[in-house]
C-alpha positions as CSV (number, residue, x, y, z in Angstrom):
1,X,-2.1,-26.1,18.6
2,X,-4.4,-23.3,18.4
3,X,-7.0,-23.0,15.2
4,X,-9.6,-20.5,14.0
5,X,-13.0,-21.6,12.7
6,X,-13.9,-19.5,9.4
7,X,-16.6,-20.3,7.0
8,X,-17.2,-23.6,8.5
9,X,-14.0,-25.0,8.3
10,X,-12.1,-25.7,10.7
11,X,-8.0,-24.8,10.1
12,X,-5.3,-25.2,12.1
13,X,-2.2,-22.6,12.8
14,X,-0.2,-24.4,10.2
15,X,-2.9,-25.1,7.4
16,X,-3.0,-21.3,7.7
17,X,-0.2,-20.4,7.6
18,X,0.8,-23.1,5.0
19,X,-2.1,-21.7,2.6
20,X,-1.3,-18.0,3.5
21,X,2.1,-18.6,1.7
22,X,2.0,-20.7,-0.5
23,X,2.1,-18.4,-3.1
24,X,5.7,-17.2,-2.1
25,X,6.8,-21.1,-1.2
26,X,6.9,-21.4,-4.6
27,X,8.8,-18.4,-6.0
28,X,11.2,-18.8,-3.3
29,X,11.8,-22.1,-4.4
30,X,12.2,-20.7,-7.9
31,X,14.8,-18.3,-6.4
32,X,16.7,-20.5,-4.2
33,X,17.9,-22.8,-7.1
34,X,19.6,-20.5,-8.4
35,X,21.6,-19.6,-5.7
36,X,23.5,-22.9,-5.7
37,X,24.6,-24.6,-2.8
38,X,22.6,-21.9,-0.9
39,X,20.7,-24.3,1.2
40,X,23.8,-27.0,2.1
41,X,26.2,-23.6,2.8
42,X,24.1,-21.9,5.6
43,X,21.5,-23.0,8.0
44,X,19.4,-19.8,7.6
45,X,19.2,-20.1,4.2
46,X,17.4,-18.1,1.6
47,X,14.3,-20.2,2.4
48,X,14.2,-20.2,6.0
49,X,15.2,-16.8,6.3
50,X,12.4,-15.4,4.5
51,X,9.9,-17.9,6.0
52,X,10.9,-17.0,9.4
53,X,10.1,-13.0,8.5
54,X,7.0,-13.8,7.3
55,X,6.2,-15.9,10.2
56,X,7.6,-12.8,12.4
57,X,5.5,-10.4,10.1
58,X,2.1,-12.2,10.5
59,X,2.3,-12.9,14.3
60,X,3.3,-9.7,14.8
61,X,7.4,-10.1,16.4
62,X,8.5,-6.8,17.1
63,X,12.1,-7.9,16.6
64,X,14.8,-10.0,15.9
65,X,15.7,-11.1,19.1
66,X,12.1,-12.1,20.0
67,X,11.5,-14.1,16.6
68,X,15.0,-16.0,17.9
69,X,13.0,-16.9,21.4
70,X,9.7,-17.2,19.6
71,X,11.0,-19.9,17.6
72,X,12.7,-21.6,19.9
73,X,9.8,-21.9,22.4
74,X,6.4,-22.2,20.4
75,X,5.1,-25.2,19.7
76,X,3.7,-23.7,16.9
77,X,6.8,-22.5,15.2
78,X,8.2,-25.3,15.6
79,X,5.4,-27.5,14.0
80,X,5.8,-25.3,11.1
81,X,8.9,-26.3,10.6
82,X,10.8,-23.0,11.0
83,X,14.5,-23.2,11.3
84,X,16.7,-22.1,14.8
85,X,18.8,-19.7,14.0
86,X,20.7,-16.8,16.2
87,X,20.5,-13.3,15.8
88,X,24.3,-12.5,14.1
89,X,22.6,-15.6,11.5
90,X,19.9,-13.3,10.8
91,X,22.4,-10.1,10.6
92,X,24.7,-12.1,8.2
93,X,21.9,-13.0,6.0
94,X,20.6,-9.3,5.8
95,X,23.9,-8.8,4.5
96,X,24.4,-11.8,1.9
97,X,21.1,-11.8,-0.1
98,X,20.3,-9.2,-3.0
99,X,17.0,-6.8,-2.1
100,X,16.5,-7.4,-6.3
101,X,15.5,-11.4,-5.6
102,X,13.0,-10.1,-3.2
103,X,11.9,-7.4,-5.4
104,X,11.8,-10.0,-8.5
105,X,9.4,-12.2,-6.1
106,X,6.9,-8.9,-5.2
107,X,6.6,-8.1,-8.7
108,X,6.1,-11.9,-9.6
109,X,3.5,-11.8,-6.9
110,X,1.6,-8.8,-8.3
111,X,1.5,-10.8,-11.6
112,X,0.4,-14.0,-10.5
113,X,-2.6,-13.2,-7.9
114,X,-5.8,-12.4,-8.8
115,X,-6.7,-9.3,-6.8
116,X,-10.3,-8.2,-6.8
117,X,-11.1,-4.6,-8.7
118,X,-13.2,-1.9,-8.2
119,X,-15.3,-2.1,-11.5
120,X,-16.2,1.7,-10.7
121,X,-12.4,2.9,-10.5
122,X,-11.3,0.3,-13.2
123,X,-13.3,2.0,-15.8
124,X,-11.7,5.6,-15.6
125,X,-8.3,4.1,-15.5
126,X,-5.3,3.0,-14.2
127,X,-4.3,5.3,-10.9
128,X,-1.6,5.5,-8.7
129,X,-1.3,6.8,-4.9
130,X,1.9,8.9,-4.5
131,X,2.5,9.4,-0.6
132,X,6.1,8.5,1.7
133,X,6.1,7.7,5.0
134,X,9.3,8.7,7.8
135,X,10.8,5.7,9.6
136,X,12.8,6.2,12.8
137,X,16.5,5.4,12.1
138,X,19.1,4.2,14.8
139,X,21.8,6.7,16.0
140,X,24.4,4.5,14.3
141,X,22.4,4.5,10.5
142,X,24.4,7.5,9.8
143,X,23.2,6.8,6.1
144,X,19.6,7.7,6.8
145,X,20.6,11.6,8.8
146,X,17.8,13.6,9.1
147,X,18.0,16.0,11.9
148,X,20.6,17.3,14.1
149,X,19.6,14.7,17.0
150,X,18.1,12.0,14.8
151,X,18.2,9.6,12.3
152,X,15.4,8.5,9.8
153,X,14.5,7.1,6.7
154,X,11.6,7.3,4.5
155,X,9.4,4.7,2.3
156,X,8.0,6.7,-0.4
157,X,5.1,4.3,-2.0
158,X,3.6,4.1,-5.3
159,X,0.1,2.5,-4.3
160,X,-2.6,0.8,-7.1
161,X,-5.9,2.1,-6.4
162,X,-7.6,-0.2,-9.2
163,X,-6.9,-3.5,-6.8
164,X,-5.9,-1.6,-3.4
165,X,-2.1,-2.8,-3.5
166,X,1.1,-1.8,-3.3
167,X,3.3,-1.6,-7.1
168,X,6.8,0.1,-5.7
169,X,8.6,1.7,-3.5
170,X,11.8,3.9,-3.1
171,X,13.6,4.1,0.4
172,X,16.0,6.9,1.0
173,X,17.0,9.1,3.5
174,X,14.1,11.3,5.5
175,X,15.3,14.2,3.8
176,X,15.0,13.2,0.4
177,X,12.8,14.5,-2.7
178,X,9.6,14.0,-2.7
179,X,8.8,15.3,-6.0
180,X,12.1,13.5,-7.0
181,X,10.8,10.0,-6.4
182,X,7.7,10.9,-8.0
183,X,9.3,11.4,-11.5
184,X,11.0,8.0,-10.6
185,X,7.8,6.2,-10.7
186,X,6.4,7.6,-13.9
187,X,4.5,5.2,-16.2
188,X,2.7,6.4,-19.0
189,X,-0.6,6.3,-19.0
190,X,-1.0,6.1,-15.6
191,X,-2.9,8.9,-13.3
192,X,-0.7,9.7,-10.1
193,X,-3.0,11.2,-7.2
194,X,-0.9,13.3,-4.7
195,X,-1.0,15.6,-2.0
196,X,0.9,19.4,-1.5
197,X,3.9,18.1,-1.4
198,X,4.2,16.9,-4.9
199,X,3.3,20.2,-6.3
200,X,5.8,21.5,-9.0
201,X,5.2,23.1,-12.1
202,X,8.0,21.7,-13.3
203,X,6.7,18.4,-12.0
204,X,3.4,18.9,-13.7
205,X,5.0,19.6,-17.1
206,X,7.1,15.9,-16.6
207,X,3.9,14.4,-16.3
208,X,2.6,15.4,-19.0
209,X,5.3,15.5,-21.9
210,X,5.4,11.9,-20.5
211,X,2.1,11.6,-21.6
212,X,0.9,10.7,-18.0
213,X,-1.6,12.0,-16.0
214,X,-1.9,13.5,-12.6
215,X,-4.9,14.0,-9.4
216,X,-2.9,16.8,-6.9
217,X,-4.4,18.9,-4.3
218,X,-2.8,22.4,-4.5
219,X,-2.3,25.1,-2.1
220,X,-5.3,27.7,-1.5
221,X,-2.9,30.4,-2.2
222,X,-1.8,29.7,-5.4
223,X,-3.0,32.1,-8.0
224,X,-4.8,31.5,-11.0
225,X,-6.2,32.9,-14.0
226,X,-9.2,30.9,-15.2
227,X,-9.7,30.6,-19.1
228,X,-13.0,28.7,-18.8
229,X,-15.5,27.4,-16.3
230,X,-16.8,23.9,-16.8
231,X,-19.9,22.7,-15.7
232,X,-20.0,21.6,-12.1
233,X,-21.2,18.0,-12.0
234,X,-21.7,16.3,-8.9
235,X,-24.2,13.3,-7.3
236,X,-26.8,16.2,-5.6
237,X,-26.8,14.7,-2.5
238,X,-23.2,16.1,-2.1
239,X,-24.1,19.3,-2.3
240,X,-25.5,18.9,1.4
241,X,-21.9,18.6,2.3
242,X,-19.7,20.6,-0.2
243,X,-20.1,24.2,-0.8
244,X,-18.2,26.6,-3.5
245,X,-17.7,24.1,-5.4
246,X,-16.3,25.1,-9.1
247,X,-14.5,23.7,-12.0
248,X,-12.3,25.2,-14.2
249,X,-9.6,25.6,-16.7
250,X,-6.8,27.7,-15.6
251,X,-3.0,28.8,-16.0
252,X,-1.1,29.1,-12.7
253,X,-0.1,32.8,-12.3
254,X,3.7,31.7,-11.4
255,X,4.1,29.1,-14.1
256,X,6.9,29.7,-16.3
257,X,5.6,27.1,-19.0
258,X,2.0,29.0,-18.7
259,X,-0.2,25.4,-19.6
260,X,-3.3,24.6,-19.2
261,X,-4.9,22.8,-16.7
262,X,-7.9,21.6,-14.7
263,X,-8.6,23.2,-11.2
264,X,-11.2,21.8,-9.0
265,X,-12.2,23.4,-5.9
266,X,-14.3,23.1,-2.9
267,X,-15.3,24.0,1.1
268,X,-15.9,21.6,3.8
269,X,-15.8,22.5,7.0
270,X,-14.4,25.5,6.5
271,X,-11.2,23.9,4.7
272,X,-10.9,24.8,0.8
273,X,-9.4,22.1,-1.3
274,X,-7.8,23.1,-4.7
275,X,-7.4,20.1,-6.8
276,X,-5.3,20.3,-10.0
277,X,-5.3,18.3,-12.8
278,X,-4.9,17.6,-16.7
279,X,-7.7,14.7,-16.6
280,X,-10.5,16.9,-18.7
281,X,-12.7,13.7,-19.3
282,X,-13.8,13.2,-16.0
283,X,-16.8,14.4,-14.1
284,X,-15.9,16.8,-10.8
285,X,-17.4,14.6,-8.8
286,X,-15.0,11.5,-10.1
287,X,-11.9,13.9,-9.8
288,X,-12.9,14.8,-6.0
289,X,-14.2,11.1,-5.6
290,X,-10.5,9.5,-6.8
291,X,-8.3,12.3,-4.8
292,X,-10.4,11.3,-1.4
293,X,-8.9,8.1,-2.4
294,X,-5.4,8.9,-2.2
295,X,-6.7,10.6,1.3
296,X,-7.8,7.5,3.2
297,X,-6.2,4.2,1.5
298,X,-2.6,5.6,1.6
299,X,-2.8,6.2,5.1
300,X,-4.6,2.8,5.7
301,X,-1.7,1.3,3.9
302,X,1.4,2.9,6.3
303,X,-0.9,2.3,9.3
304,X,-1.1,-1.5,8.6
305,X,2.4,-1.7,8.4
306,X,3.3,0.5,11.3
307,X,0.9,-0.7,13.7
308,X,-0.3,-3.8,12.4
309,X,3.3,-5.4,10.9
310,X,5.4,-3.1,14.0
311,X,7.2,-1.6,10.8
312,X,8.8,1.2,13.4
313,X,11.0,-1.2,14.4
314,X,13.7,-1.7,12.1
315,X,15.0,-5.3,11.6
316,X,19.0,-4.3,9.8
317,X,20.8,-0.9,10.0
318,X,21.9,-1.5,6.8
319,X,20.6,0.5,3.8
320,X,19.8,-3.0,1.6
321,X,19.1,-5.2,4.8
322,X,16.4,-2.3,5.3
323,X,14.9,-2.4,1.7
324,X,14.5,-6.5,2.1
325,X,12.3,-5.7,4.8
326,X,10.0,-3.6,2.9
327,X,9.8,-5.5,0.7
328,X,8.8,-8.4,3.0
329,X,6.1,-6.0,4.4
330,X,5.0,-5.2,0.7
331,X,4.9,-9.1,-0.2
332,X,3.1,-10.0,3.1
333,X,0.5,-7.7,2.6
334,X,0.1,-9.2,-0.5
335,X,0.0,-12.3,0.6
336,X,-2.8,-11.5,3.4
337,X,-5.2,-9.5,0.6
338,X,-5.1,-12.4,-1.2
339,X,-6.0,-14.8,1.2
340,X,-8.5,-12.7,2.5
341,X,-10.5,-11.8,-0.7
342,X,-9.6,-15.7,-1.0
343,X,-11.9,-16.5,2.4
344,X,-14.5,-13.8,1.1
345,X,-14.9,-15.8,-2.0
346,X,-15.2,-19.5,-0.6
347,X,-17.6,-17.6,2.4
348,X,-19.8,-16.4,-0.4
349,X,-19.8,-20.2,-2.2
350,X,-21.1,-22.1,1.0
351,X,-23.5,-19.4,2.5
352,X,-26.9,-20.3,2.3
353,X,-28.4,-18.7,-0.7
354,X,-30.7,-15.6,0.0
355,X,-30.4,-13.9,-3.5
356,X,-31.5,-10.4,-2.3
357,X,-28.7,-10.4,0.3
358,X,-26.5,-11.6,-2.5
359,X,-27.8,-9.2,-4.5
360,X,-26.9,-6.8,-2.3
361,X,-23.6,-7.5,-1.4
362,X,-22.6,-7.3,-5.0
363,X,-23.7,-4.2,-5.9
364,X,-20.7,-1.7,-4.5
365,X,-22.9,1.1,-2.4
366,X,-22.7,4.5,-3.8
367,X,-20.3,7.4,-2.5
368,X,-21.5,9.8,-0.4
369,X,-20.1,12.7,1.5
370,X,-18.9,12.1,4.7
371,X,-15.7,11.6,7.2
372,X,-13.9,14.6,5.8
373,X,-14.3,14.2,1.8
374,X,-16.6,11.2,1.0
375,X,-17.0,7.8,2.5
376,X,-15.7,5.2,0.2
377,X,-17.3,1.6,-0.7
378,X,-18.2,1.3,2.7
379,X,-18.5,-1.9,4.3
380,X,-17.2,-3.4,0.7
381,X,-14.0,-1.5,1.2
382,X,-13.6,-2.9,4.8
383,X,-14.3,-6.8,3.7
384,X,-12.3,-7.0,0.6
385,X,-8.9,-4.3,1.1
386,X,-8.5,-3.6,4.3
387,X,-6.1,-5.2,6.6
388,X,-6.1,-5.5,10.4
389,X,-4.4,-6.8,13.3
390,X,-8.0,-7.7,14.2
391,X,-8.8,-9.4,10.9
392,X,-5.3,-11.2,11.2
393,X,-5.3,-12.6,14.4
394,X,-9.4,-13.8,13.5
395,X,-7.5,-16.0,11.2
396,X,-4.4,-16.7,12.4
397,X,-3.6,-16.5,16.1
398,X,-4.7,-19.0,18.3
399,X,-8.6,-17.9,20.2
C-alpha cells in the first residue's frame, strides 16, 4: 500500500485518507440515522455512497464507470473499506437522496472547521466573491439548454475571501441571470466583489437598501458625473505600476435612482479598470487590493475543481443528482483546506526552531503590483489556500 512521508511522519493511503475525512464521517453518520433503515435497505447506502465520491474526488476518477473498476481492483480501495457497487446503484442513489442533507453537511462543515484568516482582510470585513462558471451538459439534459447545438449548466459561486472558501452556490441553466443569483445571495453586511457582469443599477440600489455592500468593476464607457474627488491613497511603490489613478464620488449619467457612489479608476497596461463601490471607508489602495482578489482566487477556485476534481465531467444528468455533486466538490475542498492548513500547522510545531525564519513566515508579505493587478500574499497564499493536483497527490497518491 503506497504512503507519503510529510513532516516526519510516515502515513499510509488509508490513515490519510481516514484523517482527510473524518470530519464528514461524522456528520454523515449524524445524517444517516435519520434515514432509518437506510443502511440494511441498500448496499450503496447513504454512507458508502458518499464515501465512494469522495474517494473518486480526491484520486481524481473521471467517472462513474471508472470508480466501479477502481474499486473493484485497488488494493487500496479495498483496504479502505469502500463498498462494490454497479453503476445503475450509483444512478439510483443520485436519484433517492435529498441535495439538502448534503447541503446541511457543507454548511455544518463551514461551522465546525477552523479555517485560517487573513488578519489583513479580516479587519475591513466580511467579503464575498460573486463569479459562475459554465459546465458542459449532455445532449439528453434538455433541462440545462443553452445553445442551439448544446447543452450546459452553470455553478454560480458565492466565495469567502476572509478564510478562502466556498459559502454557496446556485446551479441553473447556462443561460440564467447572473445578476439574478447575485440578489439570491444577499446577506447584510456583507461586501460582494464582482466583475462586469453583475453590473446593474438596479442591482446596486438592492445592495444597498439591503444595507450591504458591494466591490464591482464597471465598464470604461459608462458615464459619470463626479461630485467630489477623494484623495488618492495608495502604497507608493504602486505607482511604478499603476497610472491615472483617481478616486471619486460620482452619479452614473444613466441611473434612474441618480445615488451616490464611489468610482475608482486606474491604467495598467494600457487596460483601464473602473471600480464602483459604496464602501467610502476604505483606502484606494484596499478597494483595488480586495477587487484583485475576486480576480485571481475565484478563478483558482473553478480551476481546482475543473482540472484538479475533473468537475467537466458530470456524474447524474439529473438536475438534483447534479447539485449533490457540487456539493461533494464544495465539501471536499473543504475537507482538503483543512487538512492542509492542518499539516502546515503540525509542520510548523516540529520544525527546528530558527525564530527569524519563524518570524518571518508569520508575518503575511506586503502587496505589491504585479501579474496584472497586484500579487497577493505570495508564497503564504500558495501554502495555506491553494489547492493542487500536485499538493494532493504529495499527500495522497502513492510515490
Amino acid at each position: 500500500m503506497g504512503y507519503a512521508v510529510k513532516f516526519g511522519v510516515k502515513m499510509t493511503a488509508e490513515t490519510v485518507f481516514t484523517r482527510i475525512t473524518a470530519p464528514l464521517q461524522t456528520l454523515l453518520k449524524k445524517e444517516a440515522d435519520q434515514l432509518h433503515g437506510d443502511s440494511l435497505m441498500y448496499k450503496l447506502s447513504l454512507y458508502f455512497f458518499t464515501m465512494n465520491l469522495v474517494y473518486a474526488i480526491i484520486n481524481k476518477t473521471a467517472s462513474i464507470s471508472l470508480l466501479v473498476t477502481d474499486i473493484k481492483t485497488s488494493p487500496d480501495a479495498r483496504k479502505l473499506g469502500l463498498v462494490d457497487a454497479s453503476k445503475s446503484m450509483y444512478s439510483e442513489a443520485f436519484g433517492r437522496y435529498d441535495p439538502k442533507l448534503f447541503r446541511r453537511i457543507f454548511l455544518a462543515l463551514l461551522e465546525q472547521l477552523d479555517f485560517l484568516e487573513i488578519p489583513e482582510i479580516k479587519s475591513l470585513g466580511r467579503f464575498i466573491l460573486v463569479d459562475g462558471s459554465v459546465f458542459p451538459a449532455l445532449r439528453t439534459m434538455t433541462w440545462a439548454s443553452y445553445q442551439s447545438t448544446s447543452n450546459a449548466l452553470k455553478m454560480h459561486l458565492a466565495f469567502e475571501l476572509n478564510r478562502m472558501v466556498p459559502v454557496q452556490f446556485i446551479s441553473t441553466d447556462a443561460n440564467s441571470n447572473e445578476k439574478a443569483a447575485l440578489l439570491a445571495l444577499l446577506e447584510a453586511g456583507v461586501t460582494y466583489i464582482a466583475d462586469r457582469g453583475y453590473v446593474s443599477f438596479d442591482v446596486f440600489r438592492k445592495i444597498v437598501s439591503l444595507q450591504a455592500f458591494f466591490i464591482i468593476r464597471v465598464k470604461a464607457n459608462l458615464k459619470v458625473s463626479v461630485s467630489k474627488n477623494l484623495d488618492v491613497v495608495v502604497p507608493a511603490h504602486w505607482l511604478a505600476f499603476f497610472s491615472d489613478v483617481s478616486d471619486s464620488l460620482i452619479c452614473f449619467s444613466n441611473d434612474k435612482h441618480q445615488a451616490t457612489y464611489r468610482l475608482v479608476s486606474f491604467v495598467i497596461d494600457d487596460e483601464t479598470y473602473r471600480i464602483a463601490t459604496n464602501r467610502l471607508d476604505l483606502t484606494t489602495g484596499e478597494i483595488i487590493m480586495l477587487y484583485a482578489y475576486r480576480w485571481r482566487q475565484i478563478e483558482l477556485f473553478f480551476r481546482c475543481i475543473n482540472r484538479t476534481f475533473n468537475a467537466l465531467h458530470l456524474w447524474s444528468q439529473s438536475g438534483r443528482g447534479v447539485e449533490i455533486q457540487f456539493y461533494l466538490y464544495l465539501i471536499v475542498y473543504l475537507l482538503l483546506i483543512h487538512f492542509k492548513q492542518g499539516l502546515k500547522q503540525e509542520q510548523k510545531a516540529i520544525e527546528p526552531a530558527n525564530k527569524a525564519v519563524r518570524q518571518g513566515q508569520e508575518k503575511y508579505p506586503s502587496r505589491t503590483p504585479g501579474c496584472g493587478i497586484v500579487t497577493l500574499l505570495g508564497e503564504k497564499l500558495s501554502q495555506l489556500w491553494k489547492m493542487s493536483i500536485h499538493w494532493i497527490r504529495g499527500t495522497w497518491v502513492s510515490p
